[in-house]
N, C-alpha and C positions, 0 to 999 in steps of 0.2 A: 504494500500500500504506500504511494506515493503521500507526500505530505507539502502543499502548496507552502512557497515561502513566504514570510509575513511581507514583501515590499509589493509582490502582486495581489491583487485585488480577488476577493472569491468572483465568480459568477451571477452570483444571485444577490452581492453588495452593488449599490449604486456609484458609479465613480465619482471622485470628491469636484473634481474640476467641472464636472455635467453639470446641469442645472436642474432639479426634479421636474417628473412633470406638474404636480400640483403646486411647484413654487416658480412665481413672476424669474425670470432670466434678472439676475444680480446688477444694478444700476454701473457707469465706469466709475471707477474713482478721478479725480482732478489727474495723478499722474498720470494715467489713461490717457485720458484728454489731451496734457499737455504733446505726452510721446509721441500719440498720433498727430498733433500737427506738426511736431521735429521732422516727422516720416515724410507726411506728404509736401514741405518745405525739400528739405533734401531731396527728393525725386525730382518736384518740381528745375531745382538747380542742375540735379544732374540731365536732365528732360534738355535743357534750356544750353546748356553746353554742349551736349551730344549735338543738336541742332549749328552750333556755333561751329564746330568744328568738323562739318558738313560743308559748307560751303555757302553755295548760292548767294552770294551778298549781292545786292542790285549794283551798290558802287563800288569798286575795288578799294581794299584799304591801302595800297597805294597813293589812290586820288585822292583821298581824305587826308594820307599822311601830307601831299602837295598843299593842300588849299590849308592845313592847319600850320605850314611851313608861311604861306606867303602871308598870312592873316597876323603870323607874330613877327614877320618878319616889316610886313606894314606899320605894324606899331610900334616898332622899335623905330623906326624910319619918323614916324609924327615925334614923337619922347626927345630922339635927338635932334629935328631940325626946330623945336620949338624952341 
């Protein structure tokens, strides 16, 4: 006769993490809460990168490194001949 060991559950005990059927499913707690939106925050990010690092940009960031090139180089241009 085998003998079940005490970290497994009998058959015919309810498992502690289940939720009975005559009892409501247990409300989250606040860390619940919080974790879940760490979670969906981070996917979000990594969602958003993944995408980034894809490509497709409408304007090459070349052309933007240009016009962010001439735009401080404009200003420095007004700062010194003023």
């Amino acid at each position: 006769m085998t003998h079940p060991s005490p970290d497994q559950p009998q058959p015919d005990q309810p498992q502690p993490d289940q939720p009975q059927p005559d009892q409501p499913p247990p409300e989250r707690s606040a860390e619940d809460v919080l974790w879940g939106r760490v979670r969906r925050r981070r996917d979000r990010i990594r969602a958003e990168i993944q995408r980034n690092r894809e490509g497709g940009h409408r304007i090459p960031t070349w052309v933007l490194a240009t016009i962010l090139g001439l735009l401080v180089a404009g200003w420095l241009y007004l700062i010194v001949t003023s």
